[in-house]
C-alpha positions as MATLAB code, in Angstrom:
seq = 'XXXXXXXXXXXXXXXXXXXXXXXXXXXXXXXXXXXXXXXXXXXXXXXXXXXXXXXXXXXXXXXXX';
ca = [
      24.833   69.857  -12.644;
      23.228   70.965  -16.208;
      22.867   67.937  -18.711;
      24.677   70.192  -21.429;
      26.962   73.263  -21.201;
      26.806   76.243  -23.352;
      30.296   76.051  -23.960;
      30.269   72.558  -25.882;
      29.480   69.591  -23.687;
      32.079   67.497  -21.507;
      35.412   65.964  -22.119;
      37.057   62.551  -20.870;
      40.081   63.281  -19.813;
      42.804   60.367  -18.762;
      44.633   60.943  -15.774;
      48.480   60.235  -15.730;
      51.362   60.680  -13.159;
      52.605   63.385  -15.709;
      49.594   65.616  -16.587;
      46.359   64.956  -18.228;
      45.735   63.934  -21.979;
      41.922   64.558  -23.668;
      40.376   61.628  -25.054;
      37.151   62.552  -26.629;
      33.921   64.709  -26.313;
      30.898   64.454  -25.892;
      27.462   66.986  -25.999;
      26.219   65.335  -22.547;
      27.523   64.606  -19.092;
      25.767   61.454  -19.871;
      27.860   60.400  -22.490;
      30.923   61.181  -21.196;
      30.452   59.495  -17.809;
      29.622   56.789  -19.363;
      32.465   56.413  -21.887;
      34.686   57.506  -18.536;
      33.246   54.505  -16.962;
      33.838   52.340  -19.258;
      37.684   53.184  -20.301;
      38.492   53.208  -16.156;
      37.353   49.522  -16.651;
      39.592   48.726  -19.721;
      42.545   50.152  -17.941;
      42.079   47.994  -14.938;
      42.112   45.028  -17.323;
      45.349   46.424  -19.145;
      47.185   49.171  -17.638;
      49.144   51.420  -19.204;
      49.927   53.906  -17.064;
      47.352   55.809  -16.674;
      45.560   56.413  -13.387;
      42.046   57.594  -13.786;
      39.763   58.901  -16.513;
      38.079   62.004  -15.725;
      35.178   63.741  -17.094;
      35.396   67.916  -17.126;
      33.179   70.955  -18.333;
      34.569   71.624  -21.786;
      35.762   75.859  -21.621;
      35.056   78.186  -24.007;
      37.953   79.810  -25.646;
      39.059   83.111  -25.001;
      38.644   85.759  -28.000;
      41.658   86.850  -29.015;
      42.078   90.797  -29.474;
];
């Protein structure tokens, strides 16, 4: 997988039972793995609900016409 993304870089999501809420990003999958990482072990210590964190391709928004 590419290091960076033309569209703008990765972004850590955080899993729930009820959808998905965006958490930060970051320019490289580096970065956000890491940061991933490293919440996933914070919510094992204190849960709140959420399930996973996730890290995911930032998309490039669609021009509107």
């Amino acid at each position: 997988m590419p290091e960076e993304t033309k569209s703008g870089g990765f972004k850590v999501v955080a899993a729930t039972f009820f959808g998905g809420i965006e958490v930060a990003r970051y320019p490289t999958l580096e970065q956000a793995e890491w940061r991933a990482k490293e919440l996933s072990a914070e919510a094992e210590r204190s849960p709140r609900g959420y399930v996973q964190y996730l890290v995911k391709p930032v998309e490039a928004r669609k021009k509107r016409r």
